[in-house]
VOLUMNU-843279 format. One record per residue (C-alpha): x negated, y, z; residue in three letters. Coordinates in Angstrom, 3 decimals. Each point is the difference from the previous one (the first is absolute). Example, Ala and Ser with C-alpha at 12.3 -4.5 7.8 and 13.67 -1.06 7.14 Angstrom:
<pts>
@px = -12.300	py = -4.500	pz = 7.800	resn = ALA
@px = -1.370	py = 3.440	pz = -0.660	resn = SER
</pts>
This chain:
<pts>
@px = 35.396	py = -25.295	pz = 197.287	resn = UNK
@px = -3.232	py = -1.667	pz = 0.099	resn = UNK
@px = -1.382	py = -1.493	pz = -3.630	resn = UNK
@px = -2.860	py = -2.667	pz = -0.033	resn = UNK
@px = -3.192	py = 0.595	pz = -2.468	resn = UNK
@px = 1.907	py = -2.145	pz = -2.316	resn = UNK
@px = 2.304	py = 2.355	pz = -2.176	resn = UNK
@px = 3.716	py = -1.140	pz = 0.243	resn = UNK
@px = 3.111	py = 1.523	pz = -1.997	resn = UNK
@px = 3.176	py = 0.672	pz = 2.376	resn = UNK
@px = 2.473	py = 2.033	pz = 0.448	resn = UNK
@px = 0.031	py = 2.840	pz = 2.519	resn = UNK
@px = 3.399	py = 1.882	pz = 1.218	resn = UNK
@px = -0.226	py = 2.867	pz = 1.921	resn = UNK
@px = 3.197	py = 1.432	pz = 2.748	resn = UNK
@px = 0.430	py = 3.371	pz = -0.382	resn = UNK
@px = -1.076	py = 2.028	pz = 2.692	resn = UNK
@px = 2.790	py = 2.699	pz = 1.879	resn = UNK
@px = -1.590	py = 3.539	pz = 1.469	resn = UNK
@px = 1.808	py = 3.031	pz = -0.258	resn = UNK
@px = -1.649	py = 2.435	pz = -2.173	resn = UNK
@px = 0.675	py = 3.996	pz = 0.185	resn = UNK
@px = 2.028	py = 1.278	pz = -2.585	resn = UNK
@px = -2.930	py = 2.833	pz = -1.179	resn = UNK
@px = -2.042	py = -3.014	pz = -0.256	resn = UNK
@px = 2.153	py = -2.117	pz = -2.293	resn = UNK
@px = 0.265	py = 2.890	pz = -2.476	resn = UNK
@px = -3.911	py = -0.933	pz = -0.657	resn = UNK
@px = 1.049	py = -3.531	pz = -0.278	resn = UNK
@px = 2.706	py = 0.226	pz = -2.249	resn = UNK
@px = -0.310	py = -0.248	pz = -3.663	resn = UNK
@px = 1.456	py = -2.456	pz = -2.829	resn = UNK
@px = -2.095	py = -2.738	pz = 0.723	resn = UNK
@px = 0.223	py = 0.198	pz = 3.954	resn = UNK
@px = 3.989	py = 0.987	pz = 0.046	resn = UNK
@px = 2.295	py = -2.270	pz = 2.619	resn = UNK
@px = 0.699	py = -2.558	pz = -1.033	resn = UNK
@px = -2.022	py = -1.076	pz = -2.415	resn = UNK
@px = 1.346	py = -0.349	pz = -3.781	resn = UNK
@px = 1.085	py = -3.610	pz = -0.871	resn = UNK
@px = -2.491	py = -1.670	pz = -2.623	resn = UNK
@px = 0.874	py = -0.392	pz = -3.324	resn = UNK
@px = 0.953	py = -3.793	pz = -0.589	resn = UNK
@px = -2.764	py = -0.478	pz = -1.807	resn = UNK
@px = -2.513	py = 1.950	pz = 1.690	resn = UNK
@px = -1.643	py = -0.701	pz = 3.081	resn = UNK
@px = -1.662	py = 3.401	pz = 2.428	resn = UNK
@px = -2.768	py = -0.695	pz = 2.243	resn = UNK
@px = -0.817	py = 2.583	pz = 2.447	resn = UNK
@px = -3.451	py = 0.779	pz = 1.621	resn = UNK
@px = -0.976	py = 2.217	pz = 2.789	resn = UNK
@px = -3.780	py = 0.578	pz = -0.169	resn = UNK
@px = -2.099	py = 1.540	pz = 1.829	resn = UNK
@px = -3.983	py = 1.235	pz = 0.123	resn = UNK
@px = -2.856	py = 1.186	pz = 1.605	resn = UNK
@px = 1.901	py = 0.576	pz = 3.049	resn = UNK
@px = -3.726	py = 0.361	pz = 2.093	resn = UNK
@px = 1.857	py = -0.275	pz = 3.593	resn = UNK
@px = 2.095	py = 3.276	pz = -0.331	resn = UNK
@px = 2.352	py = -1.342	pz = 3.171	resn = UNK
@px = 0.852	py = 3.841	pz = 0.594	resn = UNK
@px = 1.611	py = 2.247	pz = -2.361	resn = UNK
@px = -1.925	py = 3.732	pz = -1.072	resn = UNK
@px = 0.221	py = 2.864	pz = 1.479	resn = UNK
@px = 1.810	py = 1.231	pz = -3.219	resn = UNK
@px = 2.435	py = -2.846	pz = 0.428	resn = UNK
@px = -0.894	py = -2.678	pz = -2.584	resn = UNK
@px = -0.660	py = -3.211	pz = 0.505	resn = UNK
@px = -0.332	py = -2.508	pz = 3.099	resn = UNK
@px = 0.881	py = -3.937	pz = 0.559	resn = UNK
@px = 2.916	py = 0.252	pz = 2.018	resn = UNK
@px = 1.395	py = 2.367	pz = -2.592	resn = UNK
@px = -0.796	py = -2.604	pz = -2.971	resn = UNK
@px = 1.750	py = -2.464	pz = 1.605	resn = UNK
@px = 3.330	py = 1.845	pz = 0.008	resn = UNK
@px = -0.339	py = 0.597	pz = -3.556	resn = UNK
@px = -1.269	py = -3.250	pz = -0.442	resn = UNK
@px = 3.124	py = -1.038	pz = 1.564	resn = UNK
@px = 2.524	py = 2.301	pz = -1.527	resn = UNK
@px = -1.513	py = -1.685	pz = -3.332	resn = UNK
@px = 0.505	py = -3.725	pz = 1.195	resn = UNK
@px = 3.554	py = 1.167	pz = 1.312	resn = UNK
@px = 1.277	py = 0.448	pz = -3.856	resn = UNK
@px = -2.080	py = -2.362	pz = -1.363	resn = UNK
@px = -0.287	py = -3.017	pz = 2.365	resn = UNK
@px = -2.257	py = -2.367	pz = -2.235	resn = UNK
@px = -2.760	py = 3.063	pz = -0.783	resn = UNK
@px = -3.690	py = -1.260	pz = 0.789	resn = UNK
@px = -1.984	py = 2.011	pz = 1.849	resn = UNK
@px = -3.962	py = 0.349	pz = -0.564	resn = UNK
@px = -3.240	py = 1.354	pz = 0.299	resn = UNK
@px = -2.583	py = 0.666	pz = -1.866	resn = UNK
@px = -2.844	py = 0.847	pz = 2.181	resn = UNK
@px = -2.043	py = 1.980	pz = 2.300	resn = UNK
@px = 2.596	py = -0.315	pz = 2.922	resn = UNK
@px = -2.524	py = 1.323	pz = 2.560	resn = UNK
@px = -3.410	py = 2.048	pz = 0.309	resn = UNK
@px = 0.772	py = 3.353	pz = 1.710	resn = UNK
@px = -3.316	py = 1.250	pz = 1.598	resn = UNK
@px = -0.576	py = 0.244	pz = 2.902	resn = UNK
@px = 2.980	py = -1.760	pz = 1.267	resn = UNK
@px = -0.580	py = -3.490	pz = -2.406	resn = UNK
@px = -2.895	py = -0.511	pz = 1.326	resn = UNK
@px = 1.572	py = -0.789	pz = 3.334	resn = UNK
@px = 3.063	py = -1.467	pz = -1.172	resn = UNK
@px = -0.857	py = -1.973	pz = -2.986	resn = UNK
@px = 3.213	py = -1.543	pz = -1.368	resn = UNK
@px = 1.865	py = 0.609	pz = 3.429	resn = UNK
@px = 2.950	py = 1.263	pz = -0.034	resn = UNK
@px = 0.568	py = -0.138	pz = -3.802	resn = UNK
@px = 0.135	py = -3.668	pz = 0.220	resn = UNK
@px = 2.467	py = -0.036	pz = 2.343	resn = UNK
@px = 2.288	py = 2.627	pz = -1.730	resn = UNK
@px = -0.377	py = -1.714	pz = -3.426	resn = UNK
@px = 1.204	py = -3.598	pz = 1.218	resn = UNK
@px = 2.810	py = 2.374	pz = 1.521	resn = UNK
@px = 1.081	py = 1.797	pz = -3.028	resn = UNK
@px = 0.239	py = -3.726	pz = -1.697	resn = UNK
@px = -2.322	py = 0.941	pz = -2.857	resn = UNK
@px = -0.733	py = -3.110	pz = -2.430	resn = UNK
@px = -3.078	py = 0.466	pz = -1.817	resn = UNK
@px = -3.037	py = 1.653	pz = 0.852	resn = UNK
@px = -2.756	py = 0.831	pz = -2.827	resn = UNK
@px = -3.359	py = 0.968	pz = 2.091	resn = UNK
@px = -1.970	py = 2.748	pz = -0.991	resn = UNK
@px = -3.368	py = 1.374	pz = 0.642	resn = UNK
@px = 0.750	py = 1.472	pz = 3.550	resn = UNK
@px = 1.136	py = -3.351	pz = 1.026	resn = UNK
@px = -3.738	py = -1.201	pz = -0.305	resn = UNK
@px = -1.115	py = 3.007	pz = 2.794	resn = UNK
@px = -1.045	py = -2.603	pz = 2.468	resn = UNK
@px = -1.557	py = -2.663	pz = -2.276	resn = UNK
@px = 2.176	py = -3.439	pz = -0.971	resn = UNK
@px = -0.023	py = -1.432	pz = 3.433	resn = UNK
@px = 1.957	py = 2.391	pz = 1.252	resn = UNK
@px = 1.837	py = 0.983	pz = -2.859	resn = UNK
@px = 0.833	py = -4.176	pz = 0.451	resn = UNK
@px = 0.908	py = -0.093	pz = 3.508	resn = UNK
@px = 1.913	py = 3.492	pz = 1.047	resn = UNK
@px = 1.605	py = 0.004	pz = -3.417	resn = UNK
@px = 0.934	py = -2.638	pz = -2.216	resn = UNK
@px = 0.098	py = -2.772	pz = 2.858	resn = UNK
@px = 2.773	py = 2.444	pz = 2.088	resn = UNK
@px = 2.416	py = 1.027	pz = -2.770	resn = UNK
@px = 2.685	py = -1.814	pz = -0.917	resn = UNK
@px = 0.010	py = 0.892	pz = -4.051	resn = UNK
@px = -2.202	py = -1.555	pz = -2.368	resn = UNK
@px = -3.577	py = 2.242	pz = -0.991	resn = UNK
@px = -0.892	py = -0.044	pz = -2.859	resn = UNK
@px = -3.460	py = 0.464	pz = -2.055	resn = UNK
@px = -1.586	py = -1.706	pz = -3.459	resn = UNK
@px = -2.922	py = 1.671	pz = 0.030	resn = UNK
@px = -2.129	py = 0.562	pz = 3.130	resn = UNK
@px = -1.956	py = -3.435	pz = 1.166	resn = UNK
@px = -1.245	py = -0.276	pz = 3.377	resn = UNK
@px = -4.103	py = -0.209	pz = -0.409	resn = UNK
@px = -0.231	py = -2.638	pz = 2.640	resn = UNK
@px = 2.219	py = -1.948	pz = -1.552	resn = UNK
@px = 0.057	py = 0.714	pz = -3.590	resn = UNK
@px = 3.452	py = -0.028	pz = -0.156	resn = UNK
@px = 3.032	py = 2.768	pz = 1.142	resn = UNK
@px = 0.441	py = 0.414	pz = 3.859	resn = UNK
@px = 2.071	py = -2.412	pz = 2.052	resn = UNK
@px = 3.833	py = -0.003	pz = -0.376	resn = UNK
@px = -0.230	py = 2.849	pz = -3.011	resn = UNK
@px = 1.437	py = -1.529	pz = -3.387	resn = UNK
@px = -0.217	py = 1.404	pz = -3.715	resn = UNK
@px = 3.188	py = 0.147	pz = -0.625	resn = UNK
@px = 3.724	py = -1.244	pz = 1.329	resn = UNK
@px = 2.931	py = -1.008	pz = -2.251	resn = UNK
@px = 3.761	py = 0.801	pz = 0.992	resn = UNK
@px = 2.971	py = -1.221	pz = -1.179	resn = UNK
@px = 2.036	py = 3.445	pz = 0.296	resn = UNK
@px = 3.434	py = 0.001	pz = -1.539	resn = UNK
@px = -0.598	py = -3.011	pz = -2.192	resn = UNK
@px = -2.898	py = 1.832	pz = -1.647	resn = UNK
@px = -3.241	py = -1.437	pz = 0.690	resn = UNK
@px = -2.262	py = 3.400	pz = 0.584	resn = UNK
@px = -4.023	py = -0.087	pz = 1.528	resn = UNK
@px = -1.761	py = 1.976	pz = 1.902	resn = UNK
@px = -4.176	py = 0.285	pz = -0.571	resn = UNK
@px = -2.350	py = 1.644	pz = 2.493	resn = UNK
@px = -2.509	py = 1.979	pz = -1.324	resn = UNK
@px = -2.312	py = 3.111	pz = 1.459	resn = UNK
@px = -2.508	py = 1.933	pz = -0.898	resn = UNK
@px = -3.931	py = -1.321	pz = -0.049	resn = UNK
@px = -0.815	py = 3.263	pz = 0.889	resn = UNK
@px = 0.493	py = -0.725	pz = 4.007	resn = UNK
@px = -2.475	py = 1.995	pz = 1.800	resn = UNK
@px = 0.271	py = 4.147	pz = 0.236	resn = UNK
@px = -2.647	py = 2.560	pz = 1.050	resn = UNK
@px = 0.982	py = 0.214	pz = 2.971	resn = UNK
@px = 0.019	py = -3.413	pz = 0.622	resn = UNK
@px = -2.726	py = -1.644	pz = -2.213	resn = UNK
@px = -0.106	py = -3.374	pz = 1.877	resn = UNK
@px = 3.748	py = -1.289	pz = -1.167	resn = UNK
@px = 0.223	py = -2.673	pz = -2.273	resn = UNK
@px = -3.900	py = -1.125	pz = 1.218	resn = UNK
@px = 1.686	py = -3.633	pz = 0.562	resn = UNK
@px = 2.066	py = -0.377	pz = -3.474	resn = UNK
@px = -0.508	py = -1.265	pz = -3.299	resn = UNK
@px = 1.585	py = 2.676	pz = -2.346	resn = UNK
@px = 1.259	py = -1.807	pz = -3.060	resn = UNK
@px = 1.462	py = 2.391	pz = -2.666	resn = UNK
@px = 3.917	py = 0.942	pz = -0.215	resn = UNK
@px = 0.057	py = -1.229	pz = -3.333	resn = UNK
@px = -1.408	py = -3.288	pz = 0.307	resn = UNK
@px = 2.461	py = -0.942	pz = 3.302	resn = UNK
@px = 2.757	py = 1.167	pz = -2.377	resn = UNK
@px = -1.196	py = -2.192	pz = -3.363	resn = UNK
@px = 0.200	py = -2.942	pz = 2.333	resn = UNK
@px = 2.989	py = 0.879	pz = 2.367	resn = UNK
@px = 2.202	py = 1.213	pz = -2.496	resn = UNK
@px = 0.272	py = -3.242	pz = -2.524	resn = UNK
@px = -0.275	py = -1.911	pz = 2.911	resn = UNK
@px = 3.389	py = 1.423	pz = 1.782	resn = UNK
@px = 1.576	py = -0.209	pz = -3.772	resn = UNK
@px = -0.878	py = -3.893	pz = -0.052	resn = UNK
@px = 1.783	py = -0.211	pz = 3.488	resn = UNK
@px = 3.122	py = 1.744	pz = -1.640	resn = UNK
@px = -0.116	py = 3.049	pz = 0.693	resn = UNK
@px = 2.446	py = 2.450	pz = -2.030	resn = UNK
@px = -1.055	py = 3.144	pz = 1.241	resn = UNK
@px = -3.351	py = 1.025	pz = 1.080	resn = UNK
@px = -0.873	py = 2.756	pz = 2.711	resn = UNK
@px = -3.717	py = 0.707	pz = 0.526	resn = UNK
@px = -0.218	py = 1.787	pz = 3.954	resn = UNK
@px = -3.336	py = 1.745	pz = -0.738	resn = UNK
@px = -2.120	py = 2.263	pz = 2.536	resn = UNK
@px = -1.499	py = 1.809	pz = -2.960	resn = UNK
@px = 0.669	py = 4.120	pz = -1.469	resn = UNK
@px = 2.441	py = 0.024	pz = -2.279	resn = UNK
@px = -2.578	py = 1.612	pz = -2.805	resn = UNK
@px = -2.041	py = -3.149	pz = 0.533	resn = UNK
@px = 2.295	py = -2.304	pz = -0.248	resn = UNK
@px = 1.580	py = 1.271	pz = -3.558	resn = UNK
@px = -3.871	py = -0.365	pz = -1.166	resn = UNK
@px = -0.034	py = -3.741	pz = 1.029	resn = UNK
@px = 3.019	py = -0.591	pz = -0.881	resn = UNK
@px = -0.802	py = 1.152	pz = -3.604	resn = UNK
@px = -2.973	py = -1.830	pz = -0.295	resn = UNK
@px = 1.630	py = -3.801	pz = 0.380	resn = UNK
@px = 3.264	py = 0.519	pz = -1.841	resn = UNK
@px = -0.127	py = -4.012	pz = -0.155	resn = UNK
@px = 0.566	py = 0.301	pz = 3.692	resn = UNK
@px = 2.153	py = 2.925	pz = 0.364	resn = UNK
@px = 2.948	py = -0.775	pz = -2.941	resn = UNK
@px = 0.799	py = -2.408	pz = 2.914	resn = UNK
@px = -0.064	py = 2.181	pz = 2.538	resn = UNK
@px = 2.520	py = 2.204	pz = 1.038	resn = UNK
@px = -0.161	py = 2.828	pz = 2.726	resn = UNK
@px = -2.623	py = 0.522	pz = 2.067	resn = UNK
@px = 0.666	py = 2.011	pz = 3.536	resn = UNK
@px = -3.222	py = 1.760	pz = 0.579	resn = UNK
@px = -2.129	py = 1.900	pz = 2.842	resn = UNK
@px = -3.224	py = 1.026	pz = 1.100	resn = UNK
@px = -0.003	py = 3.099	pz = -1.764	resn = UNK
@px = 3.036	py = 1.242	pz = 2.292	resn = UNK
@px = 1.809	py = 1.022	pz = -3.519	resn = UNK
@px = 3.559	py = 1.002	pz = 0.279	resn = UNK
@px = 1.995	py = -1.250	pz = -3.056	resn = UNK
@px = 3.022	py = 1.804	pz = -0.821	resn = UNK
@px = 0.900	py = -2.036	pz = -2.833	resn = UNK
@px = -1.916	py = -3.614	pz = -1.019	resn = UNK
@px = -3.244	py = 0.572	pz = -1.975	resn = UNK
@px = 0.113	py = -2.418	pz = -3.499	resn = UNK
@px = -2.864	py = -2.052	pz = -1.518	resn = UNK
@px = 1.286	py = -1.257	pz = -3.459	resn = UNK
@px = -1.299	py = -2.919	pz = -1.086	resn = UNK
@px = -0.250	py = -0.812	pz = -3.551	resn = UNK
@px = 0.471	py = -3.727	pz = -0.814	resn = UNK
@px = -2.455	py = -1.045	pz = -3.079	resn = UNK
@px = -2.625	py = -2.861	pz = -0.788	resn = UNK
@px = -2.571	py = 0.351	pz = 2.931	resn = UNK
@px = -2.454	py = -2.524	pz = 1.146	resn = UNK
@px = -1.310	py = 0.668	pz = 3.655	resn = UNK
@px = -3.308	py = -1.302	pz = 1.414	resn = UNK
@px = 0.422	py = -0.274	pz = 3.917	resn = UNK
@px = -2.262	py = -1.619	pz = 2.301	resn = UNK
@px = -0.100	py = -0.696	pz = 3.318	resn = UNK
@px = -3.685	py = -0.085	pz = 2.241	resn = UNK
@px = 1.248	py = -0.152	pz = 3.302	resn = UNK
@px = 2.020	py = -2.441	pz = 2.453	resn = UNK
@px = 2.625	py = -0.666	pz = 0.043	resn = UNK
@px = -0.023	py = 1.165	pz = -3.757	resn = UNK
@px = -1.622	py = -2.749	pz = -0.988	resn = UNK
@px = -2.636	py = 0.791	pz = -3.480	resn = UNK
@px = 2.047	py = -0.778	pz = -2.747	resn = UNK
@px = 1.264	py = 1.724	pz = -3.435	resn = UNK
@px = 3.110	py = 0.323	pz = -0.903	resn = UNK
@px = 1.404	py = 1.050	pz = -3.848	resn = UNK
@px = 3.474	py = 2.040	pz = 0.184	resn = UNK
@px = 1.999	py = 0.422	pz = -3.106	resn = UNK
@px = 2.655	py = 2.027	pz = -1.198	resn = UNK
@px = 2.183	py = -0.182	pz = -2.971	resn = UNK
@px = 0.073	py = 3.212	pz = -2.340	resn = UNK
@px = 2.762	py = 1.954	pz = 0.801	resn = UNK
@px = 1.416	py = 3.842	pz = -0.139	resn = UNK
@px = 1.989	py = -0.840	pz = 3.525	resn = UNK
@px = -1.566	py = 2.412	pz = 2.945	resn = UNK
@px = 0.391	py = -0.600	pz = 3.755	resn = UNK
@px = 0.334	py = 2.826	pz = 2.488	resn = UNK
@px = -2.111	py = -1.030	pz = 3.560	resn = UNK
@px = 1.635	py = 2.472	pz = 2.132	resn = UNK
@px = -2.272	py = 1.630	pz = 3.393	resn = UNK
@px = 1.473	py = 1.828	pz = 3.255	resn = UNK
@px = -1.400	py = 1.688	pz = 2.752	resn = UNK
@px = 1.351	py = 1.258	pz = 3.373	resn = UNK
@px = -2.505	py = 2.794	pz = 1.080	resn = UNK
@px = -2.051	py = -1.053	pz = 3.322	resn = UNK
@px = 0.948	py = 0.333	pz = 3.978	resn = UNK
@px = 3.337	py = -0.656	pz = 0.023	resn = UNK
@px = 1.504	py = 3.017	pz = -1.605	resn = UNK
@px = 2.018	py = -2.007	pz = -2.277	resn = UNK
@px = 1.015	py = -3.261	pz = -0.745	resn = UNK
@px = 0.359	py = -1.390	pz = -3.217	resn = UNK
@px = 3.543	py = -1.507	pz = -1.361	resn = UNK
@px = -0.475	py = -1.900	pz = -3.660	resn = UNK
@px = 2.254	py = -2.133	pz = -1.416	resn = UNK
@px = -0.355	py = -2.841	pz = -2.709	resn = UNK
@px = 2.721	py = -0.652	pz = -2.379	resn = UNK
@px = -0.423	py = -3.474	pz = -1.794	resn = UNK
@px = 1.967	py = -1.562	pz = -2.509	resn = UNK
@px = 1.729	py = -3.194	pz = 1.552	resn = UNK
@px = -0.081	py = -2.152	pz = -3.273	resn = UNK
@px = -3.583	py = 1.102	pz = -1.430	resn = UNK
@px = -1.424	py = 0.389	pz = 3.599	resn = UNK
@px = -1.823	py = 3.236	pz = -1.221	resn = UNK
@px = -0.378	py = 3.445	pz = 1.368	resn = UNK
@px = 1.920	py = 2.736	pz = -1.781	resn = UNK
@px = 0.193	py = 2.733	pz = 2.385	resn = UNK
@px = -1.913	py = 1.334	pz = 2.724	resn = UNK
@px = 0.444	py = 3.074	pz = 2.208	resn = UNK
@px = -1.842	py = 1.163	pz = 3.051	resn = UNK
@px = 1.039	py = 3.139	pz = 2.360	resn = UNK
@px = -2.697	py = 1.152	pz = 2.526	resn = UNK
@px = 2.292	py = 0.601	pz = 3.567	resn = UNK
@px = -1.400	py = 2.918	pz = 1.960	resn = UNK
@px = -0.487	py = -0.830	pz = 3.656	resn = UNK
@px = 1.141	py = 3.238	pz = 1.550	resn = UNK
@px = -0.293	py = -0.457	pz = 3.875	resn = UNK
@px = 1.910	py = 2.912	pz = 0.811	resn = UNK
@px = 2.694	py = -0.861	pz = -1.778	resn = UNK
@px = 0.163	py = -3.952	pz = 0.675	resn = UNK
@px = 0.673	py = -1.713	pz = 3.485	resn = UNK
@px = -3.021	py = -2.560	pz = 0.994	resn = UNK
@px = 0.817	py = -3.115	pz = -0.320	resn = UNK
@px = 0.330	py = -0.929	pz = 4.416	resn = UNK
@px = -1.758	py = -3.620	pz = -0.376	resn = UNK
@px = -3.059	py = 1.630	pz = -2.137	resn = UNK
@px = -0.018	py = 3.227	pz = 2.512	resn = UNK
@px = -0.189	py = -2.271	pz = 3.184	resn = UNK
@px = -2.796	py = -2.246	pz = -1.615	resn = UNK
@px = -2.442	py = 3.065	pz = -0.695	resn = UNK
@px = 1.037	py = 1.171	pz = 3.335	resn = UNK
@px = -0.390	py = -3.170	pz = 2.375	resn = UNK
@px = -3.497	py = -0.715	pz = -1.886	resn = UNK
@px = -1.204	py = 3.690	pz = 0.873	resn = UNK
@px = 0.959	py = -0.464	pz = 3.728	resn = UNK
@px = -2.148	py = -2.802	pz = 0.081	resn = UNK
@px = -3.305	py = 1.293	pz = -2.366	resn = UNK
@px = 0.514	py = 3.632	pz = -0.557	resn = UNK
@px = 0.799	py = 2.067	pz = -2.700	resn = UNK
@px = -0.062	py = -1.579	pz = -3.936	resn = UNK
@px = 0.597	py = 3.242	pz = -2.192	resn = UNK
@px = -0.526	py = 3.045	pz = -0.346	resn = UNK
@px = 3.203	py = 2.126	pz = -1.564	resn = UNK
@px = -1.920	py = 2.877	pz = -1.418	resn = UNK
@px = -1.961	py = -2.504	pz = -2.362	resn = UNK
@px = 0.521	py = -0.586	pz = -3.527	resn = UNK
</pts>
């Protein structure tokens, strides 16, 4: 499903998906939260589900060792979706750059896989800026069919973020209104590629976030979920430094650091009299001030942050559990799913994508990396 620049609030239902699944492999699948079927919800709670993954970096083929691998995601993905039919399903970044073969492929075949696999949201990272904007324009976000999103990386030629990518996207899920901000780190080039990020405007994590954040709260949103390419170390420090900000915020689903969460990391946030100062130099952040109170109070909020590791050796399976009359978040979970290709069937669709594409342009991955 295609969104316009223009952030909308709608609904989004999900059929489950049906692939067999080998009976070795569902013991790694199997747990409380993941049993068949699913629990019925309280009456007056509501569960929303998330699939997330990160820093996939074109692993199409599982590891030598057996880990990993996009045709084996999907059938996890899949088994997932087949218990809990309305789960969303995103990214958070750094879907591709695997030397030598990205350099040749680009976004191809990951696009093609990722429109297949029906994800929903797409939160660019570093990686994604390899090949400059352009490119990262017209082989990416103009052939997916799931909104990209980013707050805080402006095209230079234009001043403003790249064509088609949006700050943030509001869904109606359940009756709960719940949004979903973009954000990645500034810190886009590495040193082994020093020229990335040459044709961006970096504008600090914490200033997209001071403006995103109220903004998304103004359009009703109950439940905010920042989808941040930044370490998970990092983000607890920014996070602690606007608690203005973050006391509306609610989990952030990290990457670039390729962390691997077992349980969620907490930031507790400590509501008292504040005053912040924030200011804003560059388009479209226009310069302005603007003053931020909060009443004196002993209340805390917990901003909850998950990880799923890096290169497709695990998926990660979190679940919200809001309060239907007060709208708020009072549990979360999240359960890192080990992608064991030796264990798993690949998904056949996936499989014959990877395959048909390498007929055609040669090989995409190399198994005994990462």
């Amino acid at each position: 499903m295609k969104v316009n620049r223009n952030i909308s609030i709608f609904t989004y239902t999900e059929r489950a998906g049906k692939i067999r699944i080998s009976e070795r492999a569902q013991d790694h699948l199997k747990s409380e939260e993941l049993s068949s079927p699913a629990a019925p919800e309280p009456q007056d709670k509501v569960t929303i589900t998330i699939i997330h993954t990160n820093d996939m970096h074109g692993k199409y083929r599982p590891t030598s060792s057996g880990m990993g691998g996009m045709p084996y995601v999907a059938t996890v993905v899949k088994e997932i979706r087949k218990r809990y039919p309305d789960a969303i399903l995103v990214d958070v970044g750094d879907t591709v750059y695997n030397p030598p073969y990205s350099k040749k492929h680009h976004f191809q075949p990951m696009v093609q896989i990722m429109n297949a696999m029906n994800y929903q949201i797409e939160a660019i990272g570093n990686h994604e800026f390899q090949y400059g904007v352009p490119t990262l324009v017209k082989e990416f976000v103009k052939q997916v069919k799931f909104p990209v999103l980013n707050s805080n990386l402006l095209f230079k030629e234009t001043g403003e973020l790249p064509e088609g990518v949006q700050p943030y996207l509001i869904m109606d899920i359940k009756g709960v209104k719940v949004a979903f901000i973009g954000v990645s780190t500034t810190r886009l080039a590495t040193s082994a590629n020093p020229h990335v990020g040459r044709d961006v405007i970096k504008i600090p994590i914490r200033e997209a976030l001071a403006k995103y954040v109220p903004e998304v709260k103004r359009k009703g949103a109950d439940v905010v979920i920042v989808l941040a390419h930044e370490g998970v170390n990092k983000l607890k420090e920014i996070l602690s430094s606007i608690p203005e900000i973050a006391k509306d915020i609610d989990v952030v689903m990290a990457g670039h650091d390729h962390t691997l969460t077992e349980k969620p990391r907490k930031v507790t946030i400590k509501e008292k009299e504040a005053m912040a100062l924030v200011k804003y130099a560059m388009k479209p952040y226009k310069a302005k001030v603007i003053k931020l109170r909060v009443k004196a109070s002993s209340k805390t909020h917990t901003v909850y942050i998950v990880e799923a590791g890096s290169h497709t050796k695990y998926v990660g399976f979190s679940q919200l559990t809001i309060d239907k009359n007060t709208k708020e978040l009072v549990k979360f979970t999240m359960k890192p799913i080990p992608v064991k290709s030796k264990e798993i069937k690949p998904d056949p669709e996936i499989q014959r994508i990877i395959e048909n594409y390498e007929s055609v342009h040669g090989l995409v991955d190399d198994p005994e990396e990462a």
